[in-house]
C-alpha positions in Angstrom: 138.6 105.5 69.6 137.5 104.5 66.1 138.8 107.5 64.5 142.4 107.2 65.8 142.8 103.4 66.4 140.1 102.5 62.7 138.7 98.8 62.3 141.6 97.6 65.4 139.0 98.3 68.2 136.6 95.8 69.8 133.6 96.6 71.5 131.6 94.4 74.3 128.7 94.8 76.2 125.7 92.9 77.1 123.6 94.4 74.0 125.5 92.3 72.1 124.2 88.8 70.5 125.8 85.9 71.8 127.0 85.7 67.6 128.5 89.5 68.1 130.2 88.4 71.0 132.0 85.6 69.8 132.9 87.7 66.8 134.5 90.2 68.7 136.1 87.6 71.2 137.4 85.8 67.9 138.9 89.3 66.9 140.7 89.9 70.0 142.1 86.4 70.4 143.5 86.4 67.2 145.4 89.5 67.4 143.1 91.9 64.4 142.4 94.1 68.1 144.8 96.6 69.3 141.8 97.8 71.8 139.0 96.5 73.7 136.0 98.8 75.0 133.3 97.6 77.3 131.6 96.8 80.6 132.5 94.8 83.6 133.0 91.4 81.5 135.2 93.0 79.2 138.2 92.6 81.5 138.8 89.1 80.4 138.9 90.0 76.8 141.9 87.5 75.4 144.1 90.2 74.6 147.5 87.9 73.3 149.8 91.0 74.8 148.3 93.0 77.6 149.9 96.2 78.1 147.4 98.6 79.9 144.3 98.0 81.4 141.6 101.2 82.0 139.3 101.2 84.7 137.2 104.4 84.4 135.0 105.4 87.1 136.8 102.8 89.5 134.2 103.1 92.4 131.2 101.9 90.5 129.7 99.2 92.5 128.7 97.6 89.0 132.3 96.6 88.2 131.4 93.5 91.2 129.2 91.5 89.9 125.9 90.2 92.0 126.0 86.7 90.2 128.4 84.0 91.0 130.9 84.4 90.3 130.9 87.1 92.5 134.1 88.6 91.3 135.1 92.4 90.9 136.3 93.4 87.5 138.9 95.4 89.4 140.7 92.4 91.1 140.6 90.5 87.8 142.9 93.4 86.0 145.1 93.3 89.0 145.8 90.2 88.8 145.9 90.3 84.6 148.1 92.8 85.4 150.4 91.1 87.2 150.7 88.3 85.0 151.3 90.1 82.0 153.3 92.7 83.4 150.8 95.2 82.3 150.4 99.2 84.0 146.8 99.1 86.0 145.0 102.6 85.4 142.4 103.3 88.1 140.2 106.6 87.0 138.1 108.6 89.3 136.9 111.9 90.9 135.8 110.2 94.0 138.4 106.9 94.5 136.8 104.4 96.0 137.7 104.3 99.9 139.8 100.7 99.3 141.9 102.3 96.5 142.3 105.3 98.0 143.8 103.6 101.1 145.8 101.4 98.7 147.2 104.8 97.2 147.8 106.1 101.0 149.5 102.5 102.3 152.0 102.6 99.0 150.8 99.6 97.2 149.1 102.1 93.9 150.6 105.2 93.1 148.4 108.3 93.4 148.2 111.2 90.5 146.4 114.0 91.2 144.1 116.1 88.7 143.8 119.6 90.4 142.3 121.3 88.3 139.3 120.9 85.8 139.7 120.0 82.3 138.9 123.6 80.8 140.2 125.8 83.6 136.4 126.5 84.6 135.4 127.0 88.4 133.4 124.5 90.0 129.9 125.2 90.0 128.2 127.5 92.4 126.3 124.8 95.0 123.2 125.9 97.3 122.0 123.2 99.5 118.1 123.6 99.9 116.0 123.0 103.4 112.9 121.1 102.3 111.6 121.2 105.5 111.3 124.6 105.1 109.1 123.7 101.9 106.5 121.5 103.9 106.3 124.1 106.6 104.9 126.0 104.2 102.2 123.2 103.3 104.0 122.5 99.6 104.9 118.4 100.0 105.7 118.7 96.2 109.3 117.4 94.8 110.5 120.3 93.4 111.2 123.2 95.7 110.8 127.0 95.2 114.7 127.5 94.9 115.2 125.2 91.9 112.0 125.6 89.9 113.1 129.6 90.1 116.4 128.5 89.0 114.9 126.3 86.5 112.9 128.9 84.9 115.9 131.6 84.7 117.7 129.1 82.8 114.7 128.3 80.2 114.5 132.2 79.6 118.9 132.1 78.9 118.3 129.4 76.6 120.5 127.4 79.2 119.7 123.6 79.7 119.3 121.7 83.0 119.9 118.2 84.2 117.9 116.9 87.0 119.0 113.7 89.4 117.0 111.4 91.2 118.4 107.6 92.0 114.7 106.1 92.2 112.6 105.2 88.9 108.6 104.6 88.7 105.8 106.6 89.7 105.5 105.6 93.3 107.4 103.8 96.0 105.1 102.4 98.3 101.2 102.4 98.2 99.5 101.8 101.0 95.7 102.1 102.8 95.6 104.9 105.1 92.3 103.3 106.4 93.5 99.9 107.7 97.1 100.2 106.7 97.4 97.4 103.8 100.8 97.6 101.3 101.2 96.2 98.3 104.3 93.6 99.0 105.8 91.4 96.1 104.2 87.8 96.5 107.9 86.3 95.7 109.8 89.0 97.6 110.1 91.0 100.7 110.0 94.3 99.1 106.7 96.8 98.9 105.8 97.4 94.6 106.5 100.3 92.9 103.6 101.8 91.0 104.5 102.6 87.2 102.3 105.2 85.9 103.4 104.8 82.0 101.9 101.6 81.7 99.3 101.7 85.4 100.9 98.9 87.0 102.8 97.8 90.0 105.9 96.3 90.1 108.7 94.5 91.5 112.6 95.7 90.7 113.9 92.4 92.1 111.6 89.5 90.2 109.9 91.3 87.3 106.4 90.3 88.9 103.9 93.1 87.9 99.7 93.5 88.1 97.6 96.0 86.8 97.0 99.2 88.9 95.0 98.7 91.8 91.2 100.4 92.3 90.7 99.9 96.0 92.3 98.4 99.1 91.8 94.5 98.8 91.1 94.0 102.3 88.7 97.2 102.9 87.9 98.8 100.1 89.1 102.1 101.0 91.2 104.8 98.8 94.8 104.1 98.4 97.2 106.5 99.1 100.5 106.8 97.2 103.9 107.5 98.7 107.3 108.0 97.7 108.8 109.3 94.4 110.3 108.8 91.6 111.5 109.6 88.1 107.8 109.1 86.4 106.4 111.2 89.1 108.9 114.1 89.1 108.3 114.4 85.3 104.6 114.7 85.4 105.4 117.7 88.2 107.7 119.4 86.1 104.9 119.1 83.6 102.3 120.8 85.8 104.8 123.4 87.0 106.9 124.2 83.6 103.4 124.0 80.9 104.7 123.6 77.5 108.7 122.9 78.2 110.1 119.9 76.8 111.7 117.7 79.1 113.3 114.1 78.8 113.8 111.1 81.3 116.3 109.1 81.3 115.9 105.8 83.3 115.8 102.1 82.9 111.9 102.3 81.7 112.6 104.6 79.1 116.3 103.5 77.6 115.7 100.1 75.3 117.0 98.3 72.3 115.1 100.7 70.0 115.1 104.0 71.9 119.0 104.0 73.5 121.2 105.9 75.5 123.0 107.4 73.1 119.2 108.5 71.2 118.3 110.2 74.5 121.8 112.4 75.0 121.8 113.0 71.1 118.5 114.7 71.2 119.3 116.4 74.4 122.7 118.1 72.8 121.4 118.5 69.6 117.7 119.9 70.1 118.8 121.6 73.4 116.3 120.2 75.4 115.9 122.3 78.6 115.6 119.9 81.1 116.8 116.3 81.5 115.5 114.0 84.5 117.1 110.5 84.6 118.9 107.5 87.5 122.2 108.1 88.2 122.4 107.2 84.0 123.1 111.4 83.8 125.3 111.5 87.1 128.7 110.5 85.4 130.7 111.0 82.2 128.5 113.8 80.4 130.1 116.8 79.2 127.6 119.3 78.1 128.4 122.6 77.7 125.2 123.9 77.6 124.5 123.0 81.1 124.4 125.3 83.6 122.1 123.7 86.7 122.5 120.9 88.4 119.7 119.7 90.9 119.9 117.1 93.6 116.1 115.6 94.3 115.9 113.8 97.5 119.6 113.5 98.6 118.3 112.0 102.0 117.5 108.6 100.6 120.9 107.7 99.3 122.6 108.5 103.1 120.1 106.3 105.2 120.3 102.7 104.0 121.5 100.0 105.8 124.4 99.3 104.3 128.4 100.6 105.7 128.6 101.9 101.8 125.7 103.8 102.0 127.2 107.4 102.5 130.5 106.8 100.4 128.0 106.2 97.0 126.1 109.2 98.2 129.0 111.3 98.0 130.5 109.7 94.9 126.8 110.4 93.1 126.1 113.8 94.6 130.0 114.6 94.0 130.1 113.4 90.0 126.5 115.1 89.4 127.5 118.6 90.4 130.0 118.1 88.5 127.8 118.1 85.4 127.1 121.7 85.6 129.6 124.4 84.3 131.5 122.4 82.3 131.8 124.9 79.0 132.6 128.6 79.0 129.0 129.7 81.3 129.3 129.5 85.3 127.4 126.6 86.7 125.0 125.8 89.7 123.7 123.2 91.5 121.2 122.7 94.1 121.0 119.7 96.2 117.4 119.4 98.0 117.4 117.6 101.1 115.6 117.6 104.3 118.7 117.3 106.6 120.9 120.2 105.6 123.6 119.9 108.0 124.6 116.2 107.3 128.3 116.2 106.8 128.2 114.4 104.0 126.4 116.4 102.1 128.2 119.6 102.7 131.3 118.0 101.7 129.8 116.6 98.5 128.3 120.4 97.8 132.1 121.6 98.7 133.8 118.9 96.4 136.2 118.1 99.2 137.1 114.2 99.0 140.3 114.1 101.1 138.0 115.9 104.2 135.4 113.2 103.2 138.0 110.2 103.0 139.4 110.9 106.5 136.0 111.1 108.3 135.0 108.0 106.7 138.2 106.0 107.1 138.3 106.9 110.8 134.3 105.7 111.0 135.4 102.5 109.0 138.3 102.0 112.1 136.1 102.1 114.2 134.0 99.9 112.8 136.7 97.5 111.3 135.1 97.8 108.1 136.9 97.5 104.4 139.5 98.5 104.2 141.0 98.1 107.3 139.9 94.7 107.4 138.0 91.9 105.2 134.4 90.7 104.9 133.1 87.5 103.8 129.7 86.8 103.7 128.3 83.6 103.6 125.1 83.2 101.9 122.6 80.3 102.3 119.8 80.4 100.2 116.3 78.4 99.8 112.3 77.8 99.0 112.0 76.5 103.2 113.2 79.2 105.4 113.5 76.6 108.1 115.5 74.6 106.2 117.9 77.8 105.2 117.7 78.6 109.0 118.8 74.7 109.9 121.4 75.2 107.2 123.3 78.5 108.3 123.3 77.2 112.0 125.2 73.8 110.9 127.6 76.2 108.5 128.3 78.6 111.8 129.1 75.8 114.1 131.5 73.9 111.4 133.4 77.2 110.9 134.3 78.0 114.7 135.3 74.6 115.1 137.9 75.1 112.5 139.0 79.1 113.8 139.0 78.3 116.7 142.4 79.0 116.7 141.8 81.9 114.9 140.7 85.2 117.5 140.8 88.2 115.3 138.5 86.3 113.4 134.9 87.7 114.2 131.8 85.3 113.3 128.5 87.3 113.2 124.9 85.5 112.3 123.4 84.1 111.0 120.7 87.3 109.9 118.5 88.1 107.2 120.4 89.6 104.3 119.0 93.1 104.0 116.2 91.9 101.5 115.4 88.5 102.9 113.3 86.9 100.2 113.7 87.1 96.2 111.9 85.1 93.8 110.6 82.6 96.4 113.8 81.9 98.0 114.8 83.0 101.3 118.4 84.3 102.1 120.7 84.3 105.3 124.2 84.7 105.9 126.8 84.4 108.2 129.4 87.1 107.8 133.3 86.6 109.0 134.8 90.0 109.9 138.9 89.2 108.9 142.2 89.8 107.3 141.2 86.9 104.5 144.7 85.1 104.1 145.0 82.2 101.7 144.4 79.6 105.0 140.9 81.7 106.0 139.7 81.4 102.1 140.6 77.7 101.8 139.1 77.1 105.1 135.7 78.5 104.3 135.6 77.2 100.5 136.5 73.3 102.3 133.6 73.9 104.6 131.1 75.3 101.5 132.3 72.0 99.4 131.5 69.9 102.3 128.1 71.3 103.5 126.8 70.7 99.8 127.7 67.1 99.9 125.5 66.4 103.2 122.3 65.0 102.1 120.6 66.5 105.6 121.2 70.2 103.5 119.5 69.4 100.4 117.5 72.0 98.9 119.8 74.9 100.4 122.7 76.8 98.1 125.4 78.3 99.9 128.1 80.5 98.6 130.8 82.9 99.7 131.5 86.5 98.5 134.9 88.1 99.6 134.0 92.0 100.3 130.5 92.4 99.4 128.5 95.4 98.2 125.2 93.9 99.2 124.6 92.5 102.4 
């Protein structure tokens, strides 16, 4: 953007120093900024005369942000758009289901990209049995098929990228003798073991200790379970002696040692193989690639969350994608241990519109976005009882005032999915609704005036329209 647009381009992103932010904000307010480039927050760049607004990779569940304000960058550039009489630009491969149906209803406009950038063919996709795998007594994480496809792309001199959506060594340990876990003291969530640094740790708080010797409560040997990026990478090690490979995770990207430093290397050294988070499922365009593979597709699809398969096929969908993209055929193999789940075999096909219609009709039926709204109610505190107490007094409030309001469907309160972070414990109460400007007013009055009641001390409460955690 630089080398068309020169010194009239802003950049921001959370990397930046609160100093380098204001800079840049300063830039753009004043008019020296023809374009802004960033993350999430950069939609409310101070543009004076707003024209177009970009939203690449439009399904991302990181464009809704998990703090309050809970508010999703792509509502904030509808509405910037509509005030300034701007054009709204949604990107994507895989639409997200609510803009998609937007596109279907009439209220976007739908373009359609049929055909890839470079005339290739999409890659070749095999979808690999696992089970097949630990019939045969191998519980590794790399199965036969792609470590023989791996190894005929080291001899062509071809490079590989390899995707798995969990980071650390380990997942879970555990005592097979009396059945103790290692749990997060401040969180209900089991600690993941890191083995470049030996110690356990928890994704949600930061809290960490040093690598356990024994069971605490027997003594016995621990046994490990689960894997992820650290321990696929010490496999690949013991199967593929002497070939470089690089990870690409939130462990090993820093200040000092970025994302740009990893890909650089992996272009310009022509690394052979690349492991990383979804980090290497999106935007990349290597032509050098040739294989794509797909570790442990299962534990995207069974998660309890109604989103769950629509980011597995979004992530399965854009990492195939990967492969093939210069002159050489591509491949991908996706390793899972349920082969015939739908979902997967129409992420290996690269067939949204099928996908879209299965899970639009299972969202019906459901009455799931975006046929209707969610709004989840969130109380949140160190006493559980007093959370409990809380979300009870917040429920029977809410159906005094909807009463008159039957589609409206009241559910909870229930633990949110992970109950307890950092000490505090979490319930919600979650209204199932077409949210008109009378339901949002309704439940904001009754949030205002539950925080002024002295008998709720100690409890937080906020609302989130449309969640993507709950």
């Amino acid at each position: 953007f630089s080398a068309h647009f020169g010194d009239r381009v802003a950049v921001f992103h959370s990397h930046l120093s609160i100093g380098e932010r204001y800079d840049e904000w300063k830039r753009i307010r004043s008019g020296d900024v023809d374009v802004v480039i960033g993350t999430r927050s950069a939609v409310f760049a101070p543009l004076p005369n707003l024209g177009l607004i970009v939203i690449d990779e439009e399904q991302e569940h990181s464009y809704k942000s998990q703090n309050i304000p809970s508010y999703h960058a792509r509502d904030v550039a509808k509405y910037r758009c509509w005030q300034s009489k701007a054009l709204l630009l949604l990107g994507s491969a895989t639409p997200s289901l609510e803009s998609m149906y937007s596109a279907e209803t009439g209220k976007y406009r739908l373009f359609r990209l049929t055909r890839r950038f470079n005339e290739q063919r999409l890659p070749q996709v095999i979808i690999a049995d696992m089970k097949q795998e630990l019939r045969r007594g191998y519980g590794g994480t790399i199965g036969s098929e792609l470590l023989q496809a791996l190894r005929e792309n080291i001899e062509r001199g071809e490079q590989s990228i390899l995707f798995l959506n969990r980071r650390g060594e380990s997942t879970l340990i555990t005592c097979p003798e009396c059945g103790y876990t290692f749990s997060c003291p401040r969180c209900s969530v089991s600690l993941t073991y890191h083995s470049a640094n030996r110690r356990v740790m928890c994704h949600y708080c930061g809290y960490s200790r040093p690598e356990p010797a024994s069971c605490p409560d027997c003594g016995g040997r621990l046994k490990y379970v689960g894997a992820g990026t650290q321990k696929v990478e010490r496999e690949l090690r013991e199967l593929l002696p002497g070939v470089e490979i690089l990870r690409m995770d939130a462990d090993t990207v820093s200040a000092t040692h970025t994302h740009e430093d990893i890909l650089t290397r992996f272009r310009d050294e022509k690394i052979p193989i690349l492991l990383g988070t979804q980090m290497v499922a999106k935007g990349l365009d290597f032509e050098n690639v040739t294989l794509v593979g797909v570790l442990s597709a299962d534990q995207m699809l069974y998660i309890n969350d109604f989103r769950a398969q629509e980011r597995a096929f979004s992530l399965i969908t854009q990492v195939v994608g990967r492969s093939g993209r210069g002159s050489k055929t591509g491949r991908a193999i996706i390793q899972t241990l349920t082969p015939d789940s739908e979902v997967i075999r129409l992420a290996a096909r690269q067939d949204y519109d099928a996908f879209y219609r299965r899970e639009l009709e299972l969202r019906r039926v459901l009455n799931n976005p975006p046929l209707c709204d969610i709004i989840a109610i969130t109380a949140s505190g160190v006493s559980e009882t007093a959370v409990l107490r809380g979300c009870a007094t917040l429920r029977r409030v809410l159906e005094d005032y909807l009463i008159d309001e039957p589609e409206v469907r009241l559910l909870g309160p229930a633990p949110a999915a992970i109950t307890k972070i950092n000490n505090r414990y979490r319930y919600r109460i979650i209204l199932s609704c077409q949210a008109n400007k009378r339901i949002r007013m309704t439940v904001a009055h009754v949030i205002r005036e539950f925080a002024k009641d002295r008998a709720s001390k100690g409890v937080a409460v906020y609302a989130d329209s449309d969640p993507y955690e709950l």
